[in-house]
Every structure is written in structure tokens, then in C-alpha cells.
N, CA, C and O of each residue as an XYZ file, in Angstrom:
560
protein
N     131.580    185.295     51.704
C     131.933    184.921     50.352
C     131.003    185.658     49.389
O     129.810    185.863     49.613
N     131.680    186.042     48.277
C     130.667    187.075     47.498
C     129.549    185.875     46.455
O     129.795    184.764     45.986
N     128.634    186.512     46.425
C     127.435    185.732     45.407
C     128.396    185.802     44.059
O     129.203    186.730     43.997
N     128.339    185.009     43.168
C     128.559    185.283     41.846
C     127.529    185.028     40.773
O     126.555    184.310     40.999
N     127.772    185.713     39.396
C     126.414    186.029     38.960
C     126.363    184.371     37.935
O     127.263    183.648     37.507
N     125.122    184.311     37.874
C     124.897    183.331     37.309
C     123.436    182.974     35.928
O     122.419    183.668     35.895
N     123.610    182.166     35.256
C     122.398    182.454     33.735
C     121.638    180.946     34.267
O     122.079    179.991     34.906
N     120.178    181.274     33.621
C     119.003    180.139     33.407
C     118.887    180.512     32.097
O     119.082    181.553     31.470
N     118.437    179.155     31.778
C     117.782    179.091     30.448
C     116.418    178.649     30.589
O     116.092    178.028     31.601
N     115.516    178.927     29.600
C     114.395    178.023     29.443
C     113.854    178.218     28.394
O     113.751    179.233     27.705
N     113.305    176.656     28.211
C     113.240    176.083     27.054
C     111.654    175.590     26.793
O     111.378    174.558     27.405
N     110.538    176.173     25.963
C     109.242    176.373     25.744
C     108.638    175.783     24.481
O     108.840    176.124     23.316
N     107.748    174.700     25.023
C     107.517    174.185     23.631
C     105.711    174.130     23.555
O     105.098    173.561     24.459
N     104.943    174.809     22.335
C     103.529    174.879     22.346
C     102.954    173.128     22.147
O     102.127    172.854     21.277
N     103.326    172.441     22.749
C     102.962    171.196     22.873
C     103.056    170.316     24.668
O     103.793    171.061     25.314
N     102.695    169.338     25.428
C     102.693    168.611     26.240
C     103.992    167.774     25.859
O     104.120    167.290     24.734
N     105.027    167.618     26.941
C     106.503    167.040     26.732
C     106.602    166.022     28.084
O     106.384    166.400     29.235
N     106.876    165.023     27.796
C     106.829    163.705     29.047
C     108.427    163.204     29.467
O     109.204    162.550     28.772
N     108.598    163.658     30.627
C     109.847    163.058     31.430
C     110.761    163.997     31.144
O     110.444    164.991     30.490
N     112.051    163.792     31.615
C     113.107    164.507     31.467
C     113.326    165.924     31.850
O     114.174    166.676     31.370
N     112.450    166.198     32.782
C     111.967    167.382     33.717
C     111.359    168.791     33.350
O     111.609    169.931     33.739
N     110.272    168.151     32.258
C     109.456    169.014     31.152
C     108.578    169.218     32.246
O     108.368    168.297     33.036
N     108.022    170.374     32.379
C     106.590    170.350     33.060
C     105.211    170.990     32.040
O     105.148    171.926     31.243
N     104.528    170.298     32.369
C     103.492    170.571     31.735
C     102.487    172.040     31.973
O     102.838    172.814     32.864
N     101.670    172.253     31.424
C     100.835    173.425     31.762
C      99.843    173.999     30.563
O      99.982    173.585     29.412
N      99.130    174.691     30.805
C      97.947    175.333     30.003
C      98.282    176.759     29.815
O      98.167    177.524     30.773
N      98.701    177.199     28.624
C      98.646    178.468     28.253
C      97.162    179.193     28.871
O      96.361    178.376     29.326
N      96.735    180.709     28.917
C      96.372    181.410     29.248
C      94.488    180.709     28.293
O      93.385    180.513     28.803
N      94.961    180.549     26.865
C      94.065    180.225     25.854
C      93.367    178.408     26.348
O      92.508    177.973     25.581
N      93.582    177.922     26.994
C      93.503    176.722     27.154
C      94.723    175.478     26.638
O      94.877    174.449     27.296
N      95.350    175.710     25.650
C      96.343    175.367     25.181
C      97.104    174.535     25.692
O      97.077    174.509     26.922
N      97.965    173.647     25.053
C      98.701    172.535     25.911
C     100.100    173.265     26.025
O     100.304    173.771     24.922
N     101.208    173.555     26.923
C     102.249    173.647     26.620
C     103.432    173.029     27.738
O     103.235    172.961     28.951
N     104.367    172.711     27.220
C     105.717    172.451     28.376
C     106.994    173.366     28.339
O     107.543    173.835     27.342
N     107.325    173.503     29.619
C     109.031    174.584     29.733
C     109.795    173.585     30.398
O     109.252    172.647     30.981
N     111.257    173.769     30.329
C     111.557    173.230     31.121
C     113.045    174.207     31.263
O     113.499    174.682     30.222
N     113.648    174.429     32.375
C     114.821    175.406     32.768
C     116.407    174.706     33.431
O     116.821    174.085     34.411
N     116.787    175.173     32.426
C     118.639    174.864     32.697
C     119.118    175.320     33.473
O     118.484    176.280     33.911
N     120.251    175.077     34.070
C     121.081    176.313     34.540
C     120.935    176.623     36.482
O     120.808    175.786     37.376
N     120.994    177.674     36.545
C     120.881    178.323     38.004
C     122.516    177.498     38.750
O     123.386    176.939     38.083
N     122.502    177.676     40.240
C     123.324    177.635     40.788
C     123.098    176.537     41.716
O     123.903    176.566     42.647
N     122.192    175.496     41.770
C     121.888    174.409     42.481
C     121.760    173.407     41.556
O     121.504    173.418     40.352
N     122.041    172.327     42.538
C     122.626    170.924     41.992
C     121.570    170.403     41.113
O     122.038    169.883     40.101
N     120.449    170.385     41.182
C     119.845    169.475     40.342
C     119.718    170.758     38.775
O     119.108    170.600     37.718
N     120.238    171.489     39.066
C     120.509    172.718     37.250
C     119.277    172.556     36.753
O     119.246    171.831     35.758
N     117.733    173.209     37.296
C     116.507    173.169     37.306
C     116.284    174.609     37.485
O     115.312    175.050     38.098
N     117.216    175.357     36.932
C     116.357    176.873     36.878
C     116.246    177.585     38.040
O     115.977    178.785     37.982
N     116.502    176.738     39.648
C     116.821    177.441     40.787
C     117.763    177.964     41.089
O     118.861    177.695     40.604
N     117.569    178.791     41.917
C     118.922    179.503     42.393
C     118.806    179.806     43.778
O     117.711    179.958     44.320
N     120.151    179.921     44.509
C     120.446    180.397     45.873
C     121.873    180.884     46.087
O     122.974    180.496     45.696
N     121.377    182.020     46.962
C     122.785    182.916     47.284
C     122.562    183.024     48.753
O     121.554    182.790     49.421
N     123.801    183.453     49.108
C     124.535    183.528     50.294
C     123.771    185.279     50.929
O     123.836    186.289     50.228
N     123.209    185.260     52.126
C     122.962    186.763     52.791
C     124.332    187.328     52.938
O     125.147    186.406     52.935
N     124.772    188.242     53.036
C     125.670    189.281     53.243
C     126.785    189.126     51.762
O     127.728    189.901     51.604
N     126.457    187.996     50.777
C     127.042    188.348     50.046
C     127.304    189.545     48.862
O     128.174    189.662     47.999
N     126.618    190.030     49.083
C     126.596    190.846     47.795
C     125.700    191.006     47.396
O     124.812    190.377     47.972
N     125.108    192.129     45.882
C     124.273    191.551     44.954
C     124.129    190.519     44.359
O     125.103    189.910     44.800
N     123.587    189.752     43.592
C     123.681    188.868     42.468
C     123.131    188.907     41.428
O     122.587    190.011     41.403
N     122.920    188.389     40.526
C     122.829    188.934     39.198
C     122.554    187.556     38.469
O     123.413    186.679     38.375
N     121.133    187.440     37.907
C     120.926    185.871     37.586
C     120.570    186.477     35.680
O     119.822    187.411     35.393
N     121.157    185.834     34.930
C     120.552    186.124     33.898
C     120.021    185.584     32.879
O     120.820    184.988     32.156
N     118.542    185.579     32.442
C     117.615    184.659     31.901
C     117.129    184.541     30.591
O     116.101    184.996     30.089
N     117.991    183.888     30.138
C     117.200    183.965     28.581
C     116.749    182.457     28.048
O     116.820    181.396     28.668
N     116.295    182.681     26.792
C     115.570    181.277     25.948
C     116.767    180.429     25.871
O     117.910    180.878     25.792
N     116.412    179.003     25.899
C     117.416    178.476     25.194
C     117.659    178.582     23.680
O     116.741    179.198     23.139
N     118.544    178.200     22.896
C     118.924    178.620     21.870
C     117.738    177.286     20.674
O     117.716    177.369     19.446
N     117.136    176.499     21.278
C     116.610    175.448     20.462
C     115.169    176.120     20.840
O     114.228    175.690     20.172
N     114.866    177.114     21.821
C     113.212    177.451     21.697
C     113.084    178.501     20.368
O     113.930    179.358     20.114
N     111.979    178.286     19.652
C     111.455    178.645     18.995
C     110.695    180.447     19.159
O     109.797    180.796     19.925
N     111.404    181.235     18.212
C     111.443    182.709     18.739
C     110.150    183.337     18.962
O     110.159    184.401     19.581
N     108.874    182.791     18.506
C     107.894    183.140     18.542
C     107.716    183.358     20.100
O     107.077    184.331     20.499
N     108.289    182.442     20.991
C     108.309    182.378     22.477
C     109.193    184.230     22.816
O     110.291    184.452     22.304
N     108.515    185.274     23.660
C     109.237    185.867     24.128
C     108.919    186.292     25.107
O     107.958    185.695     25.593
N     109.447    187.431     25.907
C     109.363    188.199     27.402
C     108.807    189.152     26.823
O     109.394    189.679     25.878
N     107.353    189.687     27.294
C     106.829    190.844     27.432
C     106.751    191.429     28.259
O     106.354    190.885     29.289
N     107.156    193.176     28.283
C     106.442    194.114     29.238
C     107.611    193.832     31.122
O     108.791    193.915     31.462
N     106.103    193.456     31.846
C     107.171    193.061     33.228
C     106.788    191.182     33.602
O     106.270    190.675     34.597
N     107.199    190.689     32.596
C     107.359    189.245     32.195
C     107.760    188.312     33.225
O     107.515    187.111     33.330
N     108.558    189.251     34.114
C     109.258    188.628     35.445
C     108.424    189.021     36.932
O     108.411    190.231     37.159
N     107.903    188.368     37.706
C     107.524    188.767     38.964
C     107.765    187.694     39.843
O     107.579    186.540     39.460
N     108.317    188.052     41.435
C     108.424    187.651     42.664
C     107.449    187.165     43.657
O     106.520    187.912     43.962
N     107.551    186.007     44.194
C     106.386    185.320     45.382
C     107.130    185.103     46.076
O     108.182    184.535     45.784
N     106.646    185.690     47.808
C     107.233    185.308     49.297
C     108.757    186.656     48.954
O     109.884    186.298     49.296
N     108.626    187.672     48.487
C     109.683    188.523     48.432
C     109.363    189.637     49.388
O     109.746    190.695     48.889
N     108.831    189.809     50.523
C     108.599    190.931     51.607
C     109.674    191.930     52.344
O     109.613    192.848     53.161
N     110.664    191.263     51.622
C     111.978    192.357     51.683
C     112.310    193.250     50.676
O     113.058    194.213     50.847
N     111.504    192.807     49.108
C     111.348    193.412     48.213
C     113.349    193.165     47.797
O     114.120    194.045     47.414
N     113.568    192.142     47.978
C     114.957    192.097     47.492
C     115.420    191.689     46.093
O     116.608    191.731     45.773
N     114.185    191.186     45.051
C     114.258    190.809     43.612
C     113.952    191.881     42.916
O     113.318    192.703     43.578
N     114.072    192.050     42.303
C     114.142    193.111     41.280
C     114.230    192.549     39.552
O     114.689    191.416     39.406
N     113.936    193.076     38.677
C     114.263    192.438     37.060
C     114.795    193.887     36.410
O     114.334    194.926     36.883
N     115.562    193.933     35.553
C     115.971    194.719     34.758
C     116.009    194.125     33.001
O     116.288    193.004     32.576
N     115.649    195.253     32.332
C     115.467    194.883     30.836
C     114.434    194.708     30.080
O     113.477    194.280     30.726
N     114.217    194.870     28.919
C     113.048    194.724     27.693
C     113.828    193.497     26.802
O     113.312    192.578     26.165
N     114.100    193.560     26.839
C     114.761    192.747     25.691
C     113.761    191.475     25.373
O     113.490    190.799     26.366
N     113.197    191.072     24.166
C     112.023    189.972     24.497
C     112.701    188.823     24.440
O     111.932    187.863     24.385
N     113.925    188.511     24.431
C     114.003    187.086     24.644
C     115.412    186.697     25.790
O     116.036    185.640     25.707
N     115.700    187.731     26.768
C     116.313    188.313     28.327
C     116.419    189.191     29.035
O     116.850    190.316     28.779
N     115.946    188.677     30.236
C     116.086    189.685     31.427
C     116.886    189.273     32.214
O     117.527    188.230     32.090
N     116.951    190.172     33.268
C     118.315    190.171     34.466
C     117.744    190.065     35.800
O     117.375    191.142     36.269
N     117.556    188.879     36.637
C     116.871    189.300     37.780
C     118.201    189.621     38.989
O     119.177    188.912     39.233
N     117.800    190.971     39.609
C     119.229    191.210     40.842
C     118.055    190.567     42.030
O     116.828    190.666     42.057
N     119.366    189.639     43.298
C     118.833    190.050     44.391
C     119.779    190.396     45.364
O     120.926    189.958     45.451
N     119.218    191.219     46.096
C     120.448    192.413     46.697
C     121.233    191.405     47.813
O     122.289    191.714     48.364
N     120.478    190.097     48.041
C     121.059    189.386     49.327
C     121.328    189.560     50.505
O     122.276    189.146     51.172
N     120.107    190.457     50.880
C     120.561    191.623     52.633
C     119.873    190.487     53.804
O     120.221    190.633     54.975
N     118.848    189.309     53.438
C     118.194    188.609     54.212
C     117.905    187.236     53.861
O     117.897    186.984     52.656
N     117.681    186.355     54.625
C     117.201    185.330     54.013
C     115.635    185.423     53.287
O     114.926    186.427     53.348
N     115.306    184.282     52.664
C     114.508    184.335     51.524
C     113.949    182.739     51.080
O     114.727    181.790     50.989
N     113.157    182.681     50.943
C     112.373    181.402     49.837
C     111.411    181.615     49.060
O     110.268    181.192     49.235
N     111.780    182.268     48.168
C     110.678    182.995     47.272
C     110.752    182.040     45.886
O     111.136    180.871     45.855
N     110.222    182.953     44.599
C     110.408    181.829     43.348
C     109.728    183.524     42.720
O     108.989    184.414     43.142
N     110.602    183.190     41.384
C     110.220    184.470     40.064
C     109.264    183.517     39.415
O     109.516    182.317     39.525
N     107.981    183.972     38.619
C     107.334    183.828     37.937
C     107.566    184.313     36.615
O     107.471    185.485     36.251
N     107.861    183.375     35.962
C     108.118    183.940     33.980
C     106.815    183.618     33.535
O     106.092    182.670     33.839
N     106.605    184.748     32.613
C     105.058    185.148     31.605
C     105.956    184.774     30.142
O     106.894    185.488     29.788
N     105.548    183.638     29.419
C     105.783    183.744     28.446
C     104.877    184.265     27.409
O     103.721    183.964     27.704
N     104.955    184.964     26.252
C     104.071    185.131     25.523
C     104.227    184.069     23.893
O     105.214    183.823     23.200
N     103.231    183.787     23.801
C     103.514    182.939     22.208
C     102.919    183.939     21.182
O     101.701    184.025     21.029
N     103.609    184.526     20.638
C     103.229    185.633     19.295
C     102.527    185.190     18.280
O     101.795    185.948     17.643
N     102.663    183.822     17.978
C     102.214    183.311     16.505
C     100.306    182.800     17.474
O      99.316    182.657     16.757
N     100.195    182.621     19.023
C      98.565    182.036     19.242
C      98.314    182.995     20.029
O      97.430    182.711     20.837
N      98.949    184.543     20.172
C      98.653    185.066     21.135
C      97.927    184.796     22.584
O      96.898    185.210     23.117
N      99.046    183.840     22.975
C      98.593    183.396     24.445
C      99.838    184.177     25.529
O     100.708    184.983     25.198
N      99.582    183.677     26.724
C     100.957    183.735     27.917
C     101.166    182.254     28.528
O     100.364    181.331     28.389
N     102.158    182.208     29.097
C     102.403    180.962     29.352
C     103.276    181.045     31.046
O     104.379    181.470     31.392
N     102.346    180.528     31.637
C     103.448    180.607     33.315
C     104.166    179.662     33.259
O     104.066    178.515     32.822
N     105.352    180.576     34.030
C     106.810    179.129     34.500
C     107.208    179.816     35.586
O     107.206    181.046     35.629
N     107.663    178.881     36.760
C     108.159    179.275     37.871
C     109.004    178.706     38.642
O     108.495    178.024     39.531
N     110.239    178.756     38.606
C     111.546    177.893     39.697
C     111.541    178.566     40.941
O     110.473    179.144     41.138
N     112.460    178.699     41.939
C     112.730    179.094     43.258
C     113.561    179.814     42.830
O     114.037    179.686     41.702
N     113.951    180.869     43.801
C     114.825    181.654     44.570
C     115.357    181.792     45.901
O     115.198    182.817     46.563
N     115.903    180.911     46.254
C     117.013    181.035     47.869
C     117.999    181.598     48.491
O     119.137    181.336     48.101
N     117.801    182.534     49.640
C     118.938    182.767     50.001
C     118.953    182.474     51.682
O     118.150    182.685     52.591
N     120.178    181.932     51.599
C     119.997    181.314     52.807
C     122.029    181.919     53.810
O     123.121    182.155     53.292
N     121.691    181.926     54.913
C     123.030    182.360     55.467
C     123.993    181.257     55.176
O     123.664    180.112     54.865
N     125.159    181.683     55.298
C     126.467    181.128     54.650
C     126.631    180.377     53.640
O     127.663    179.716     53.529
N     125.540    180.331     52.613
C     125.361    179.501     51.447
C     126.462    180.064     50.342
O     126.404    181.264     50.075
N     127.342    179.344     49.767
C     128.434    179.741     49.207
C     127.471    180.083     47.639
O     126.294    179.729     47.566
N     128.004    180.628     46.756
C     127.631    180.420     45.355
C     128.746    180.626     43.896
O     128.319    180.423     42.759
């Protein structure tokens, strides 16, 4: 069955946010901040994703939600891969507020992309990180 392509959102706020599947964290500066991510192709719509091996490429595509505040953007190579030893993730794009992550889907996988946010107005970065799965006969 072929992968089909699919969008995350995420949603970044320079403040600490409680419940409703905000996670918390410390900008780069010490700073308080919370993200929290829409979307992907798994049930709980938490920013993960999983595709099927032999399906295909796939094509996940990531931008802000439309209520984050633009000062939030993607710098530089904003996107990076953990547990990827097949080198099967990849990101494409500048664009500061979306990128495109492909994964070619040739093997299984349990990795997770790391998003660098940058805040322009406190010049900080900000980590966020969901999963990436691919697992055999996993439909998508």
C-alpha cells in the first residue's frame, strides 16, 4: 500500500502552558516556553507519524499553526533526525515558517525529527521533538 503524504502543525508559545498536551521546556536562554503538535498520521494527532516499508516515499509537511505567533520561525537546518542509521529522513526547504520532511520508507525505523525553533523578538531556540515510525505493513 503506498505511504500518503501527510502535514503537522505546531503550535509555540514564549510562556509555560498546563494540560491539553502542551509540553513544557526551556528555551536555549533559560526561558520558559510550551509547543504543542497537531496533525501526523497516528491516532492520538500528536505530531507523530508512521509509514508503511516498501511503501513508497512520504512526504510529511510541517508548518506553524496559524494561531502561533510569527516571531516563532525555522532557521537554517531547523529539522534534524535521532535513531535514523539508514539515513532515510531527509528535510527539504528554507522557508521560515515550513519544511518538508521525506522518508524514503526502504526499512523499518523508530526514530523522531528534532524542530529548532527560533524566537526573533528574544533571540533564543527552542527544541521540539515527536516520533517517526516505520514499521512493515503499516497502512497510512
Amino acid at each position: 500500500m503506498p505511504n500518503n503524504p501527510t502535514s503537522v502543525t505546531l503550535d509555540v508559545r514564549a510562556s509555560s502552558s498546563n494540560g491539553g498536551g502542551w509540553v513544557n521546556v526551556n528555551a536555549a536562554n533559560g526561558a520558559p516556553y510550551s509547543y504543542l503538535y497537531a496533525g501526523g498520521n497516528e491516532p492520538a494527532n500528536n505530531g507523530n507519524i508512521g509509514f508503511g516499508t516498501g511503501g513508497g516515499n512520504a512526504a510529511v509537511t510541517l508548518g506553524f499553526a496559524s494561531s502561533t505567533d510569527p516571531r516563532f520561525q525555522f532557521v537554517g537546518d531547523a529539522v534534524t533526525f535521532q535513531n535514523d542509521s539508514g539515513g532515510q529522513l531527509s528535510t527539504h526547504g528554507n522557508a521560515p515558517r515550513t519544511r518538508v520532511i521525506n522518508d524514503s520508507c526502504v526499512a523499518e525505523l523508530n526514530g523522531s525529527y528534532k524542530v529548532v525553533v527560533t524566537d526573533t523578538a528574544a533571540n533564543t531556540t527552542i527544541a521540539c521533538d515527536p516520533v517517526i515510525t516505520n514499521r512493515p505493513g503499516m497502512a497510512s
